[in-house]
N, C-alpha and C positions, 0 to 999 in steps of 0.2 A: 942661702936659707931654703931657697926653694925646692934642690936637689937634697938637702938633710930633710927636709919631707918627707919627697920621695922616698927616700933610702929608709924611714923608719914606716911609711906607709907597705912599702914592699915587703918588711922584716914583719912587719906586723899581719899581713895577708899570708905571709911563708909561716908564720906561729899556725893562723887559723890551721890554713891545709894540716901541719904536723898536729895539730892535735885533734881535729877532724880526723885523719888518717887514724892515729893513735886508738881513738874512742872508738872507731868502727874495728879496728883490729881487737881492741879489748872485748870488744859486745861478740866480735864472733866466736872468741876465744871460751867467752862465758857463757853462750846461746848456740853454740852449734850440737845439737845433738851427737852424741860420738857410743859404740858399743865396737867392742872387736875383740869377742870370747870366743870360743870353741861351743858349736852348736847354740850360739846366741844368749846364753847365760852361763852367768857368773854371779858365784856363790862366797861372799866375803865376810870374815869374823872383824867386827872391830869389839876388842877384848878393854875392860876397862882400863883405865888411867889410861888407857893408849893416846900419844901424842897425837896431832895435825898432823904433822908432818910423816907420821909413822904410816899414818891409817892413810895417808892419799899414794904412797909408796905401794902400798898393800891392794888401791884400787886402781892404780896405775897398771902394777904386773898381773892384777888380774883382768884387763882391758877396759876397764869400767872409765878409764880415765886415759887422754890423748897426753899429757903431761901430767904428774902428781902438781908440779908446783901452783899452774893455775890454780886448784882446788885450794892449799898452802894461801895463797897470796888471796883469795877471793874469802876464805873465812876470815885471813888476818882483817883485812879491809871491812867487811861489816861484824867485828868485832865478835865472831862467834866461834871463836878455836877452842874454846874451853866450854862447849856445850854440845861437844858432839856424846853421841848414845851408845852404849853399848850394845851387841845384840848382832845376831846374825842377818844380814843385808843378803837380796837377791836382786839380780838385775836383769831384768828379760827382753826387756827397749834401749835403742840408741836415748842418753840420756845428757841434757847441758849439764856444763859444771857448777849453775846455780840449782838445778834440780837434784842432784846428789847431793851440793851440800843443805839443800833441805830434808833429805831424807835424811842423811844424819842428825841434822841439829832437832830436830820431831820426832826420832827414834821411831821412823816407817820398817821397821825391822819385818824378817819372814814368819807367817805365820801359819800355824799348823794347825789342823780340823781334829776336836775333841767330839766325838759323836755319843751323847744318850741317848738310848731309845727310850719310845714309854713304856711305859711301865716295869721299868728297871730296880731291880730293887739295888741297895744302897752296895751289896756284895759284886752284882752285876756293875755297879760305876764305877766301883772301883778295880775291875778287870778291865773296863773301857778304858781310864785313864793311865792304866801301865801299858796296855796294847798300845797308847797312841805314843807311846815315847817318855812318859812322864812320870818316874820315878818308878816305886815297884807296888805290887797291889797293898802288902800290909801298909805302907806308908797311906796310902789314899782311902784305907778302910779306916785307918784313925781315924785320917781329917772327917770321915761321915761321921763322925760321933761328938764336936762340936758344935752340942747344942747351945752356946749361948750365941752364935749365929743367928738362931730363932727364938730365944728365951723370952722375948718380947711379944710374941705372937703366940706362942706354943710353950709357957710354963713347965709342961708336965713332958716334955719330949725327952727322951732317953737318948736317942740319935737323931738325925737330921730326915731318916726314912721319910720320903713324901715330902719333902722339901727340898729337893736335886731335878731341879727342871730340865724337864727331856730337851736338846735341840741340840746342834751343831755350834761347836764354840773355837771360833778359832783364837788361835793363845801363841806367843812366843817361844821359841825352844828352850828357855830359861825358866819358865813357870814351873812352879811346882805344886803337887799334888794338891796342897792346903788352897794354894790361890783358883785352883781350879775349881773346886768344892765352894768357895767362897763365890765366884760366880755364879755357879748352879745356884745358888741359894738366894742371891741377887735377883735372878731371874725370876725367880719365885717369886720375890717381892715386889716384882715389878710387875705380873701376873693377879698377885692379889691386892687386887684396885678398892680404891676407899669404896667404890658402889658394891661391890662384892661383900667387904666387909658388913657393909649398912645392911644387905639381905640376908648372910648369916646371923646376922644378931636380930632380923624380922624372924627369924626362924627357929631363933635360939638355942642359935649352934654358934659354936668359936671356929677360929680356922682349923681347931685341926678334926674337928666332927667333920668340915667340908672337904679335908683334902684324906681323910680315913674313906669315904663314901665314895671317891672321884678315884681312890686306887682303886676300888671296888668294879667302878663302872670300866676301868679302864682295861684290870684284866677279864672282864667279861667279855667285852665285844668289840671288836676292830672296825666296825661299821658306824659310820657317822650317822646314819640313819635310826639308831636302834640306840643309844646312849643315853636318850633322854625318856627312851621307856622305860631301860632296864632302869635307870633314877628311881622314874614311879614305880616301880616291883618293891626297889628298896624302900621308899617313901610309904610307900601304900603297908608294907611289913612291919616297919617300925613303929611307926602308928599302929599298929593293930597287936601289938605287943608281941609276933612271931616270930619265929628265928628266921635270921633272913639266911641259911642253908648254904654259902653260898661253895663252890668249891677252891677255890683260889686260896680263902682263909685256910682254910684245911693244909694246902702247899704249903704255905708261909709257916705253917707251926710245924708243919715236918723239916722246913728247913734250917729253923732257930734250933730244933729235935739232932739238928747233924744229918739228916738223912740225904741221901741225892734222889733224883727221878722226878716224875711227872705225875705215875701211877699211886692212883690211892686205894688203902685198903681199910678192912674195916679198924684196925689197930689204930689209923690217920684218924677215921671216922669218930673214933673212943679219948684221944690224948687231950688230956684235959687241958688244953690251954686258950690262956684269955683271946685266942686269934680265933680258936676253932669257933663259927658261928653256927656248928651243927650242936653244940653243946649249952652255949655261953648266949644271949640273950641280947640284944639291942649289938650297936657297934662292935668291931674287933679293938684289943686293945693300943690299935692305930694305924696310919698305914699301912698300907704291903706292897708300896712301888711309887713310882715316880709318875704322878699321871699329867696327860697333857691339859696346855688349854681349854680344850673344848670337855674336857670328860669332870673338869673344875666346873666349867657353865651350866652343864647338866646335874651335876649332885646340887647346885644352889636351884636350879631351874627344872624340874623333871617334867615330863611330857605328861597335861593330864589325862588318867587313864585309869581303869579300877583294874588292870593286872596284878595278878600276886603271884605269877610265875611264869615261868620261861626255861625252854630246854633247847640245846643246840640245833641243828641240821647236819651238822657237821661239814658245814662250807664256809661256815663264819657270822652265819647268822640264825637266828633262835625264833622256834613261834613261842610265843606269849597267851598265856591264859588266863580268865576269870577265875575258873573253879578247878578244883583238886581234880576232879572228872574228867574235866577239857586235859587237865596236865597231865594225867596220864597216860589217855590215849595218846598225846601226842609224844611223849616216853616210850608206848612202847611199840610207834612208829619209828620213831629216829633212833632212839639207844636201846634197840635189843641187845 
């Protein structure tokens, strides 16, 4: 009796070791970091309906993976082989076979830099978005024209102009034009904060008097210093029933006109249209670009100041005057 003990005491300490052994062999099977690409990355499609077993084949021969099966057997085991993602995978670190199969089954896919500048108009985003890879310009000049995106905010919007928020978006290589546009406009929403809204409507403006005012500011002046004056120029003009002159508007209606350039002439100066604010009388009839954060702060918040004008340096920043007098010496100082 005492050696059948023994004999099951012994079998049972030889179980321990083997499965002690076993668990450590598995743990490092599934935790040891492993990469071995050419030049340290490797670039892997896993294409829809694609199998477990296809897609660890796939990161296997692309080195991402010391054995596909590990991968195989460690989805089967936490039950997730039918949740991996589709999408383009990059791998640029020695990576476990549990951190890979979390980048699949969370679909950490590669992602690509979608750049608006400000003050972009909506023609310009959509040359951004085919430049970065994503479809072709007509396609993404549609998606600017889905206005009930904004219909909720902005009723009376013809396109989404001034609703395409400027920043750096990075997106998957499978996005398309519409979903990128649908961002932009996200962004926006998320930019115009209920405190914002509460001061527009102190002011008895809707958003889109705030973000028609903030393109304004935006293609005026690149200078964070000067954004909340040029406000008060516009603030101070509109109130006082004057054209607010400004020249950007004037662009904008030569470009809805078909025309290209920069250069304005007096024909720009005369074309009757609701943007021209050399003609037309309080706001244009909406935005003319994409303006950022801060140039949104400033059309709700303007610097107080009794300016009612301002003309370049032609370095980027503008003197500001009281009276038609001051404005024109200062005219025809800097713009002979």
């Amino acid at each position: 009796m005492r050696k059948l003990a023994i004999a099951i005491g012994a079998l049972a300490v030889a179980a321990g070791v083997l499965v002690w052994t076993l668990s450590g062999w598995i743990d490092r099977r599934l935790n040891e970091p492993y990469l071995e690409a050419p030049g340290g990355v490797a670039d892997v499609e896993v294409e829809p309906g694609m199998a477990a077993r296809e897609v660890a084949r796939r990161l296997a021969d692309a080195g991402v993976l010391a054995e596909a099966r590990d991968l195989v057997w460690w989805l089967w085991w936490t039950e997730r082989a039918g949740d991996l993602q589709a999408g383009e995978y990059r791998f640029t670190a020695p990576s476990s076979v549990r951190e890979v199969a979390d980048d699949l089954t969370q679909g950490r896919v590669r992602l690509y830099p979608v750049t608006l500048p400000e003050g972009s108009t909506r023609w310009q985003a959509a040359v951004a978005i085919a430049a970065a890879g994503f479809g072709e310009e007509d396609e993404a000049l549609v998606a600017t024209e889905r206005v009930e995106l904004i219909a909720d905010l902005d009723p009376d919007a013809d396109t989404l102009e001034g609703y395409l928020f400027p920043e750096t978006y990075m997106v998957p290589a499978a996005t398309s034009p519409a979903e990128i546009v649908e961002l932009m406009v996200r962004a926006f929403r998320a930019a115009w904060t209920p405190e914002r809204a509460a001061r527009a409507e102190a002011l008895g403006w809707g958003p889109r008097d705030v973000v028609t005012l903030a393109s304004l500011i935006e293609a005026e002046t690149p200078s964070p210093d000067e954004r909340g004056l040029v406000s008060a120029v516009f603030h101070n003009r509109l109130d006082r029933g004057m054209l607010l002159q400004t020249d950007p508007t004037v662009l904008y209606a030569r470009w809805l006109a078909g025309k290209d350039g920069r250069t304005i002439y007096m024909s720009d100066l005369q074309r009757d249209s609701p943007y021209n604010t050399y003609l037309h009388a309080g706001l244009p009839a909406g935005p003319i670009g994409s303006p950022r954060d801060a140039s949104i702060q400033a059309a709700l918040y303007p610097a107080e100041s009794g300016y009612l004008y301002f003309v370049s340096r032609n370095d980027g920043t503008h003197v500001f005057s009281v009276t038609l007098r001051e404005h024109n010496q200062a005219v025809n100082e800097y713009q002979r």
